[in-house]
C-alpha positions as CSV (number, residue, x, y, z in Angstrom):
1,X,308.1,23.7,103.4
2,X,309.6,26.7,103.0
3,X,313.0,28.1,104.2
4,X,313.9,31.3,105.0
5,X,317.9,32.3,105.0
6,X,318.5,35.4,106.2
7,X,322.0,36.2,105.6
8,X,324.7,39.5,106.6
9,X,326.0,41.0,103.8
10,X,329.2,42.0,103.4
11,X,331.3,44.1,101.1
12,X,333.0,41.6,98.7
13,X,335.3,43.1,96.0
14,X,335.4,41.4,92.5
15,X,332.6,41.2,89.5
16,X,330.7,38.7,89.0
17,X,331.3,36.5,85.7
18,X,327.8,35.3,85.5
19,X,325.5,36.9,83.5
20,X,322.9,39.2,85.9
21,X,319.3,38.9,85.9
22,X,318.1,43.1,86.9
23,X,315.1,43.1,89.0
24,X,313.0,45.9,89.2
25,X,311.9,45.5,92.8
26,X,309.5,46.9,94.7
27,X,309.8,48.6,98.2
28,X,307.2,47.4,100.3
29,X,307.6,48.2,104.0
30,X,309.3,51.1,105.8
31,X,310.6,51.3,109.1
32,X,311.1,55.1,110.1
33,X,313.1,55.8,113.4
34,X,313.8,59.1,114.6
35,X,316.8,59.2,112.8
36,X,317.3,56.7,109.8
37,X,314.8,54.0,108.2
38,X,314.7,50.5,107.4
39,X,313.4,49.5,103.9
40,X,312.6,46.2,102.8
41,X,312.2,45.5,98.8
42,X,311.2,42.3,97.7
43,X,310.9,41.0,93.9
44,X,310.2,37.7,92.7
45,X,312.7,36.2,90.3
46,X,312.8,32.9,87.9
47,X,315.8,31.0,88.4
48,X,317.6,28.4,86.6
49,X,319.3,25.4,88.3
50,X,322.8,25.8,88.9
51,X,324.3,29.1,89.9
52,X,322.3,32.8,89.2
53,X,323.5,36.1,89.4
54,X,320.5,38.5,90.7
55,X,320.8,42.1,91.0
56,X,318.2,44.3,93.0
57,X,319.0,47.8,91.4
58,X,317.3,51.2,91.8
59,X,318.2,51.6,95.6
60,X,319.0,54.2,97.6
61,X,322.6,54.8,97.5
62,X,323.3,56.2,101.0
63,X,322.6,52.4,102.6
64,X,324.6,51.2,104.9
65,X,326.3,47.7,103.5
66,X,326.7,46.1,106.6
67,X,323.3,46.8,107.6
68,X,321.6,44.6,104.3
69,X,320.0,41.3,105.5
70,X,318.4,39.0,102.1
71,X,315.4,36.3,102.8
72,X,315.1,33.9,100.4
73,X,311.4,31.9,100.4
74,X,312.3,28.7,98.8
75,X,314.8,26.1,98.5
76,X,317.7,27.5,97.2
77,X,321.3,28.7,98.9
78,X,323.0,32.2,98.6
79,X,326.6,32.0,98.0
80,X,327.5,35.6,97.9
81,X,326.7,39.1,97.8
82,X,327.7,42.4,97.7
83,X,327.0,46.1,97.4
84,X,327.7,48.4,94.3
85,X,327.1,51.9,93.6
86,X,325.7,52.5,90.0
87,X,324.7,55.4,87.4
88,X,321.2,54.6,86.1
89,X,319.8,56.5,83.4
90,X,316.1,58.3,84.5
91,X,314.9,58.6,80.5
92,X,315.2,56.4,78.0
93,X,315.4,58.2,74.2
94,X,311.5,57.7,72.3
95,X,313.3,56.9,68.7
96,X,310.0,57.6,67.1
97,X,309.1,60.6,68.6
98,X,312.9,61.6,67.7
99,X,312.0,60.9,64.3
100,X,308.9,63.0,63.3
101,X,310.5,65.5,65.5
102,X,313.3,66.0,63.1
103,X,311.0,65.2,59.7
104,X,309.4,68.3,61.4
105,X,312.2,70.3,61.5
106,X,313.6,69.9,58.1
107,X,310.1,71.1,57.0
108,X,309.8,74.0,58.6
109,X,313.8,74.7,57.6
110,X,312.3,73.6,53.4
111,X,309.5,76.6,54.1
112,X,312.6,78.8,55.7
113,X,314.8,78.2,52.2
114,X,312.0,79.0,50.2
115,X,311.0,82.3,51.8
116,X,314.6,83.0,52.1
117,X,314.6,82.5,47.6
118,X,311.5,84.3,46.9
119,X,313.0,87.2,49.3
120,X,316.2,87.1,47.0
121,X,314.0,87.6,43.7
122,X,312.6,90.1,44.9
123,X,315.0,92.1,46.2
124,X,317.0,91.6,42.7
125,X,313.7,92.8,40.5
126,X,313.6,96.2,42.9
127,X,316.9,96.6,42.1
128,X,315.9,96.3,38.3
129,X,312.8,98.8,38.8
130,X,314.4,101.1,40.1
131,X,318.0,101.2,37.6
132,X,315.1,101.3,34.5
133,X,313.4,104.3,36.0
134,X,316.8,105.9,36.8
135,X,317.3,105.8,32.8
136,X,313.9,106.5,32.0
137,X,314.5,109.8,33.7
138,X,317.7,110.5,32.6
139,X,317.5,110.4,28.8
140,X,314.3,108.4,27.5
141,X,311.8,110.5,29.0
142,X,311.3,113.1,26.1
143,X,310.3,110.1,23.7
144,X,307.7,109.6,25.8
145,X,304.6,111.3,25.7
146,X,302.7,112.6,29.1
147,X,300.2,109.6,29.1
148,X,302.9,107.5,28.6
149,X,305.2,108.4,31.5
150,X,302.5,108.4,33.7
151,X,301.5,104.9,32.8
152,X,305.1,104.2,33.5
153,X,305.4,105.9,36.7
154,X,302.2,104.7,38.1
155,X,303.3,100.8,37.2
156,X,306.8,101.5,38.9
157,X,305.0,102.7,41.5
158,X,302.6,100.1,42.1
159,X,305.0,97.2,41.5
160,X,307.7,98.4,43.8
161,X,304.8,98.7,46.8
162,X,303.9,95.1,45.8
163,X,307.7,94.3,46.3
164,X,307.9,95.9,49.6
165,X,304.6,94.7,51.0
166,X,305.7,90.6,49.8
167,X,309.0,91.6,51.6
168,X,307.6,92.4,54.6
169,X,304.8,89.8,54.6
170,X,308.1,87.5,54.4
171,X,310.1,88.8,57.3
172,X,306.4,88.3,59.1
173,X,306.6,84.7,58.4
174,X,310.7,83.8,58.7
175,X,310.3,85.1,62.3
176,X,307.5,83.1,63.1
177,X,309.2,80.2,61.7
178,X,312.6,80.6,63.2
179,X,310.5,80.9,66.7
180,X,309.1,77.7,65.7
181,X,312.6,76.2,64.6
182,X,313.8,77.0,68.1
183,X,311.5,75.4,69.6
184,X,311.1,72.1,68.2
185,X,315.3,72.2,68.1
186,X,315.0,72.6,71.9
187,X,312.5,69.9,71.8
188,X,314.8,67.9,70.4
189,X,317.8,68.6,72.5
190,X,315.7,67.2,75.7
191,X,314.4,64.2,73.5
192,X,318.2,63.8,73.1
193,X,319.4,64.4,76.8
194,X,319.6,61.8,78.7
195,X,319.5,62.7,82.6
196,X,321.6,60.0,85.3
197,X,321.7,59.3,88.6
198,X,323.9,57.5,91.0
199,X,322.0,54.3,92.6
200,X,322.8,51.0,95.0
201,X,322.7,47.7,94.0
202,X,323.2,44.4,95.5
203,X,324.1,41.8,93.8
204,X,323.4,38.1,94.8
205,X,324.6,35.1,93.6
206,X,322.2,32.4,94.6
207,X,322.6,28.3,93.7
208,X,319.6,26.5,92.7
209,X,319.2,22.3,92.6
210,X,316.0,23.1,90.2
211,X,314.3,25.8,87.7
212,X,311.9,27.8,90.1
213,X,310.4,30.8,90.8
214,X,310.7,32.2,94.1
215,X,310.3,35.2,96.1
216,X,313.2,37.4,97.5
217,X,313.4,40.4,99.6
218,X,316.2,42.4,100.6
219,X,316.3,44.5,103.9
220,X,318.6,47.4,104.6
221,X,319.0,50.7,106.6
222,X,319.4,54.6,105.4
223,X,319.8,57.2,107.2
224,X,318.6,59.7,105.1
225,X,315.0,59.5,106.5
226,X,313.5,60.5,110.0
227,X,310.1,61.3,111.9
228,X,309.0,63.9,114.8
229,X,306.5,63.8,116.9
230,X,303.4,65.9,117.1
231,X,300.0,66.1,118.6
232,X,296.7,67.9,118.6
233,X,295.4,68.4,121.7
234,X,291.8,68.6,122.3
235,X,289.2,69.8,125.2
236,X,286.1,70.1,124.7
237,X,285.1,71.0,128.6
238,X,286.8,71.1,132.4
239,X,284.7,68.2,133.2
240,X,285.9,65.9,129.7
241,X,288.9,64.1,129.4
242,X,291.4,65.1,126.7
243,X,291.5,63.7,123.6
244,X,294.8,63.4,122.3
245,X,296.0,62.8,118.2
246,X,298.9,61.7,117.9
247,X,301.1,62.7,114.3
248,X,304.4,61.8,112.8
249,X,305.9,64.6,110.8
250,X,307.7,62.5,108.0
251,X,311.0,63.2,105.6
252,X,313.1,61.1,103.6
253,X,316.1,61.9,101.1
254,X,316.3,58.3,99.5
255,X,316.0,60.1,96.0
256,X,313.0,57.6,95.3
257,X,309.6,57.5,96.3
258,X,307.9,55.5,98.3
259,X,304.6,54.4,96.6
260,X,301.7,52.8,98.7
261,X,303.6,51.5,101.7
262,X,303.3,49.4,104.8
263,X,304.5,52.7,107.2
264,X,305.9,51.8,110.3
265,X,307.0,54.1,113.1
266,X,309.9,53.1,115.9
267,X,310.9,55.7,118.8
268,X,314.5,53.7,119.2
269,X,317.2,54.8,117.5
270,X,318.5,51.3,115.9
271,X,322.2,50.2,116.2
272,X,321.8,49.8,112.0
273,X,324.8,47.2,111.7
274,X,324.5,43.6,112.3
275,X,328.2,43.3,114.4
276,X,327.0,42.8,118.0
277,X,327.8,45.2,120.8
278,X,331.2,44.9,122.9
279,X,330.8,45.9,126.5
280,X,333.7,47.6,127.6
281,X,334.9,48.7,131.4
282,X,333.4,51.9,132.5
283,X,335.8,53.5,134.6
284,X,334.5,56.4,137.6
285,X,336.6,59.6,138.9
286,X,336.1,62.3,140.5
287,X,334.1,65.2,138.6
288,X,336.6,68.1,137.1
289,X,334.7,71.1,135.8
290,X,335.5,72.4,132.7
291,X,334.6,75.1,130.1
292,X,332.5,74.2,127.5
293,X,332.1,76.9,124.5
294,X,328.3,76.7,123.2
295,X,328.3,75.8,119.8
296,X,326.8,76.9,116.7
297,X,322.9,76.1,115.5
298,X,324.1,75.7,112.2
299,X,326.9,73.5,112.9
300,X,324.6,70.9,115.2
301,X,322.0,70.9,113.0
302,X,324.5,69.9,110.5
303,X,325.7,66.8,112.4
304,X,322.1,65.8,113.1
305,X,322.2,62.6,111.0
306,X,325.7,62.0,110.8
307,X,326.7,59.5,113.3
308,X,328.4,56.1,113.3
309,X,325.4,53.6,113.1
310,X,327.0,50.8,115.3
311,X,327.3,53.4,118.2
312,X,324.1,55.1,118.5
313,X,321.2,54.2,121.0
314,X,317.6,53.5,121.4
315,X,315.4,56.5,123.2
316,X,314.8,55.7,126.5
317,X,311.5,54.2,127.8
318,X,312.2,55.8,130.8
319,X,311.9,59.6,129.5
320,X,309.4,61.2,131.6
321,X,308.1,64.6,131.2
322,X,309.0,68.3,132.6
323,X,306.2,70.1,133.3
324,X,305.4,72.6,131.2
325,X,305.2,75.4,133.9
326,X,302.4,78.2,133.4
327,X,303.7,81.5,133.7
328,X,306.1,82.7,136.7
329,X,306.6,79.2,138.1
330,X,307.7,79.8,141.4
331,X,309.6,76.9,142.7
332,X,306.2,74.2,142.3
333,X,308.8,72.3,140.4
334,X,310.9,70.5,142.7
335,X,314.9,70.0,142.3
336,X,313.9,66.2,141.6
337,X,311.2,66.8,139.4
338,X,313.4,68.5,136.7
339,X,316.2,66.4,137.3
340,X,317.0,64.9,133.0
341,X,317.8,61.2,133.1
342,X,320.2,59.7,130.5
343,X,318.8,57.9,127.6
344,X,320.1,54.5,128.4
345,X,317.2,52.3,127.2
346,X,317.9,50.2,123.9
347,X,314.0,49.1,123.1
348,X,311.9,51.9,121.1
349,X,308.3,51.7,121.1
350,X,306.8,51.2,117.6
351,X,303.5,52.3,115.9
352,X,301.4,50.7,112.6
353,X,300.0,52.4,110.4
354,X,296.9,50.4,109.0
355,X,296.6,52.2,105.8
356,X,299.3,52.5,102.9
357,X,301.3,55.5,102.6
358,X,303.1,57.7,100.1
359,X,306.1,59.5,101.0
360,X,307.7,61.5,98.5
361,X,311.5,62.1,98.2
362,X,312.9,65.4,98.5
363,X,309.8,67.4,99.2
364,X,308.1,69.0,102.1
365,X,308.0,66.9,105.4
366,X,304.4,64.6,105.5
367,X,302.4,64.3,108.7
368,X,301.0,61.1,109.2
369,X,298.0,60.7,111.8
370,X,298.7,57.4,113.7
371,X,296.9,57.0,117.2
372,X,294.4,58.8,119.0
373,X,293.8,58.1,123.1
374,X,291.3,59.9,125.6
375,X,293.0,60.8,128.6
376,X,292.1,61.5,132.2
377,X,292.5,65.1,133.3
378,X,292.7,67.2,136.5
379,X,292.1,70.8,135.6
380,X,292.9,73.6,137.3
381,X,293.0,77.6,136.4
382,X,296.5,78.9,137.2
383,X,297.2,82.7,137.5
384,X,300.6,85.1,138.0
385,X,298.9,88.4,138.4
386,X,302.6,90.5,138.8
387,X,303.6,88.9,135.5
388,X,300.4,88.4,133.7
389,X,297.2,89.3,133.7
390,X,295.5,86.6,132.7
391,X,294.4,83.1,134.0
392,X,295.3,80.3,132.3
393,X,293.5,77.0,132.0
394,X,296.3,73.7,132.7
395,X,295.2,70.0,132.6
396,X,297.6,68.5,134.5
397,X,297.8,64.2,133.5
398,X,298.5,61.8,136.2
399,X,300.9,58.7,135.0
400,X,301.0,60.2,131.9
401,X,304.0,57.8,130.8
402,X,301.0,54.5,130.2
403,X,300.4,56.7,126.9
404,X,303.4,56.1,125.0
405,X,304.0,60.0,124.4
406,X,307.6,61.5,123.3
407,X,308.6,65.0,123.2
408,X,306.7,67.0,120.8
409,X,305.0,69.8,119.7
410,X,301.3,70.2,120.5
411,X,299.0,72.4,119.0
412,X,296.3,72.8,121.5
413,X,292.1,73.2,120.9
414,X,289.7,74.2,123.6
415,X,286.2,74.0,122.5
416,X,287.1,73.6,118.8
417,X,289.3,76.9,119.1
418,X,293.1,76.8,118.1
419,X,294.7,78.5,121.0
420,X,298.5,77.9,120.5
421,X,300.9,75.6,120.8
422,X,302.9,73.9,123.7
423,X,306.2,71.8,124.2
424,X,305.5,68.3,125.5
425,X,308.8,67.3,127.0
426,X,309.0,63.6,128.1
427,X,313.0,64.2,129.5
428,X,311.9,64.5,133.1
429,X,311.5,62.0,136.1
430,X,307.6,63.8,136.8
431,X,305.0,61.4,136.4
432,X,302.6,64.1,135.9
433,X,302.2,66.0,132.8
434,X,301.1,69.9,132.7
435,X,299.6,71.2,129.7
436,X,298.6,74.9,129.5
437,X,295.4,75.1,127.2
438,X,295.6,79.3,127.1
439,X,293.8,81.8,129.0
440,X,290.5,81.8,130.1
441,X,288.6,85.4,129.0
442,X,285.5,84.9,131.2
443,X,288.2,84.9,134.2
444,X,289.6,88.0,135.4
445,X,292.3,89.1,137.5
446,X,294.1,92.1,138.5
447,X,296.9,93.5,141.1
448,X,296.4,96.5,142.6
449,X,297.7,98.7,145.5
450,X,295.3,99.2,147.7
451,X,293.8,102.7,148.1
452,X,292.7,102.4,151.8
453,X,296.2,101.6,153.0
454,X,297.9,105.0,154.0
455,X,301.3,105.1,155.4
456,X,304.1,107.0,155.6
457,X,307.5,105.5,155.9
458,X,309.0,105.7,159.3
459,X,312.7,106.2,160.6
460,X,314.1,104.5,163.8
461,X,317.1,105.0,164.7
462,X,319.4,104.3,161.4
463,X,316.9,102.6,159.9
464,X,313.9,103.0,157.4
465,X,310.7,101.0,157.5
466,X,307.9,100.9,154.5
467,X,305.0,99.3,154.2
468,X,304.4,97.5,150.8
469,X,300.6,96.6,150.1
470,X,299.1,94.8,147.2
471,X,295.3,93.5,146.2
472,X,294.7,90.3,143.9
473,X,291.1,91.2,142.9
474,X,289.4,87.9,140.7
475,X,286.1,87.7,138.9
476,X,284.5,84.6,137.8
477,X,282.2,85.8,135.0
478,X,281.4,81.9,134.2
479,X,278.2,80.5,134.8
480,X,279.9,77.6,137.1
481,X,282.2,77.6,140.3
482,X,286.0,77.3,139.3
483,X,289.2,76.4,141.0
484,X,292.2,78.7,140.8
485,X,295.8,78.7,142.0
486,X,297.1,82.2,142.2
487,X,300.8,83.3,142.8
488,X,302.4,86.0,144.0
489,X,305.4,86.7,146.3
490,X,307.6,89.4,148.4
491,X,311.3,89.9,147.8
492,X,313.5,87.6,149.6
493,X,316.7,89.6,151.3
494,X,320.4,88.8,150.2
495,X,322.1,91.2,152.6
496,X,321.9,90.9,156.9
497,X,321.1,94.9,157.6
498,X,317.8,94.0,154.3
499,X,314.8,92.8,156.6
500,X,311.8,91.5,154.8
501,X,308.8,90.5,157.7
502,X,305.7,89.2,155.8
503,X,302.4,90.7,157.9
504,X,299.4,89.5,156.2
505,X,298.8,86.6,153.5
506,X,295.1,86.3,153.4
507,X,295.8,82.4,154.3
508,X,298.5,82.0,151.3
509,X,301.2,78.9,152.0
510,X,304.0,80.7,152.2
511,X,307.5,79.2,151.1
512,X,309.8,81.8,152.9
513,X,313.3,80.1,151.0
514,X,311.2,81.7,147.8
515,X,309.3,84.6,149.5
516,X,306.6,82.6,147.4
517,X,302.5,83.1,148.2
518,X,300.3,80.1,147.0
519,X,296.5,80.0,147.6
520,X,294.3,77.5,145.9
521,X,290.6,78.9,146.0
522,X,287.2,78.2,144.7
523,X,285.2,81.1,143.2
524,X,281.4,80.7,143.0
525,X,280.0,81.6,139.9
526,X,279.5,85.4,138.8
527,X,282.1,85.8,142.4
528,X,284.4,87.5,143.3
529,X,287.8,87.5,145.6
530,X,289.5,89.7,147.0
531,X,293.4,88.5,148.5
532,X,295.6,91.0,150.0
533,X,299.3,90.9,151.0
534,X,301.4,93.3,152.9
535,X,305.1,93.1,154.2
536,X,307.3,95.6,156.0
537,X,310.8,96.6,154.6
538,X,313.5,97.5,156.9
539,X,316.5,98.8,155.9
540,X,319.4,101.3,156.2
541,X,318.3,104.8,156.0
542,X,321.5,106.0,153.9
543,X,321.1,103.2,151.7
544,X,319.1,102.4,149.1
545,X,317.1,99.3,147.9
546,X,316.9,97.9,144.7
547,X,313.0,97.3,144.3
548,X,311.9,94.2,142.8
């Protein structure tokens, strides 16, 4: 039967005396929290009885030590262990390759010496040449006859171009054998380099009654490593539910790869140490307010994965979202329903992913698909005509928190067309989500004053009175009925003498705290509506009112 030990490491000063057995190990399963990971390397090892010293090497060396748990599958006892940073070498010198490359070099540098030589002779029987026709022409020439000195001029002649054409046919080659020299020498120079880097190891010292062969793997936490959420958003019609893909955008700085793992995704944030938690008195005063100076981007993206591991939290289960409001929200939103709840929760959702992964070190961020649900959607158009002229489709998702979803980016599809992205944002007490899936083109709407409204402003007594007017005109140009929300709204007064008296709505609710108009309509297809809204404004004839 086997045993499993699981043991906390601790730091333990002091080196070994035994001689170490090096495993290469392997990592086979990641963990990936939001912020941090847990690896776990295993490696099977061949022990002697009596007392080993095995040491896993090649780890990441930003591990936490107090974090490492070791399971041993077999009989045997671990008597101690410890973590140790390292310099590990990342080439090992090729002798042989070292070898031909210098019997290369001193061959080309032979071919060099000789071309250098013949360069030499040359250059010594021009200087000959041309002292023997210097005395030719001084005092030998009238022993000669004409033939004569013009066979002797033609053969200085010709052998001196000979020189100078060997000469440059040398230079020719020395350059293209230096270029060559340099290259192999640089070749060498890397052959010769050898290239380091700092690692962790733990080192176990494990007692064994027999000679065996067992397995052991070793379990630790970095925190170079996280994951984000993000999902693509699909509709394919108003009368389909959504179909939702949910993505993990991956990184990790570990400074080794992760080759063909069992990938693992957790939403907590993991108290990484193995020391448990010490409940302390929480004491309650009255609230002082005090100034807070907004700090620098740059500085708290910096402290985004620094943090003391035995003090940080799992994400809250209880995260609900905030509506993501379509344009010129006016107050739909209650106080309540915006209201951000502490993250108090210590469990984390986790997701499997069935297929092995690769994560690189050091590179770009890797998005890994992971689930995919359909979910239930009420849709409804939604339209601020005084901010924007457009109507935007939202699917609003009842109970939205039975789908597991965390606060993300989405990038959002409506019949197979990319239309933008939106902010799902789980930090809100709503148990409804609202998604806007972009405007609807074969919806129009427009605000207008009317032009059958005439009136002139009238003064009574020390007062001025105005009428203000205003059309919402909408076309359906879709070939099925639709059902829109439409807002609008009239100023709300902040001074006594400021009266604002609301005369016709075209049956709007009307939310008079907000001066907000709401109707919810349906438009028969190819239809069209017409909603008008008029007000008076009363207000001190010598004064004058800031419009909205």
């Amino acid at each position: 039967m086997k045993q499993h030990i699981i043991i906390t490491l601790f730091l333990i000063l002091g080196i070994s005396a035994f001689a170490e057995t090096r495993l290469p190990s392997r990592i086979s399963e990641v963990t990936v929290y939001r912020s941090g990971a847990k690896l776990t390397n295993i490696a099977s090892v061949r022990l002697t009885a009596g007392s080993n010293q095995i040491v896993f090497e090649k780890l990441p060396v930003d591990m936490n030590p107090n974090s490492v748990q070791v399971r041993i599958e077999g009989k045997a006892d671990l008597l101690s262990a410890f973590f140790r940073r390292a310099t590990i070498e990342l080439n090992q010198p090729n002798g042989s390759a070292i070898k031909a490359l210098q019997d290369s070099i001193e061959t080309v540098n032979d071919r060099i010496l000789r071309l250098v030589a013949e360069n030499e002779v040359l250059s010594k029987e021009e200087s000959s040449l041309q002292e023997n026709q210097k005395r030719v022409g001084a005092g030998e020439k009238s022993t000669l006859s004409v033939n004569d000195w013009k066979e002797m001029t033609q053969y200085y002649r010709n052998r001196l171009a000979e020189i100078k054409n060997r000469q440059l046919d040398i230079s020719f080659l020395r350059r293209k054998e230096d270029r060559l020299m340099a290259v192999m020498n640089e070749r060498l120079s890397k052959l010769n380099r050898r290239e380091t880097q700092t690692s962790g190891e733990i080192v176990l010292q494990i007692e064994s009654a027999t000679t065996q062969t067992l397995n052991i793997s070793c379990i630790y936490f970095i925190t170079k490593a996280y994951w984000t959420p993000a999902y693509d958003l699909r509709a394919e019609a108003v009368d389909k539910p959504l179909r939702m893909v949910y993505k993990a955008v991956v990184s990790q700085q570990s400074g080794f790869d992760w080759q063909g793992i069992k990938l693992k995704l957790s939403s907590a944030r993991p108290l990484s140490d193995n020391n448990r938690p010490i409940l302390t008195p929480q004491s309650i005063d009255y609230y002082v307010a005090r100034y807070q100076p907004n700090l620098d981007d740059g500085l708290a993206a910096g402290r985004a994965n620094s943090y003391n591991l035995s003090q940080v939290q799992t994400e809250s289960r209880r995260d609900m979202a905030k509506p993501s409001a379509g344009p010129g929200d006016l107050g739909e939103v209650t106080d309540e329903e915006t209201l951000e709840q502490p993250e108090e929760s210590t469990s984390g959702e986790e997701f499997e992913i069935t297929a092995p992964q690769t994560i690189v070190s050091g590179t770009e961020p890797q998005t890994v698909r992971y689930k995919e649900e359909q979910m239930e959607a009420i849709y409804q158009y939604h339209a601020v005509p005084k901010l924007d002229p457009g109507v935007f489709l939202l699917a609003k998702i009842p109970n939205y928190g039975r789908y597991g979803l965390l606060s993300g980016t989405a990038q959002i599809f409506f019949k197979d067309t990319y239309v933008g992205q939106s902010e799902i944002d789980t930090k809100t007490v709503s148990d409804t989500l609202l998604l806007s899936l972009g405007r609807d083109e074969d919806i129009s709407i427009k605000r207008v004053k009317p032009t059958d409204l005439a009136y002139t402003p009238k003064f009574l007594n020390n007062y001025k009175r105005e009428l203000v007017a205003y059309d919402i005109v909408i076309k359906n140009n879709k070939k099925i009925p639709i059902n829109i929300e439409v807002l609008d709204q009239i100023p709300v007064s902040k001074q006594a003498e400021i009266t604002v008296e609301l005369e016709e709505k075209s049956g709007a609710q009307y939310t008079a705290d907000f001066g907000k108009l709401l109707w919810r309509l349906e438009i028969p297809a190819f239809a069209s509506k017409t909603l008008r809204f008029k007000y008076w404004l009363k207000y001190p004839k010598d004064k004058t009112v800031a419009r909205p």
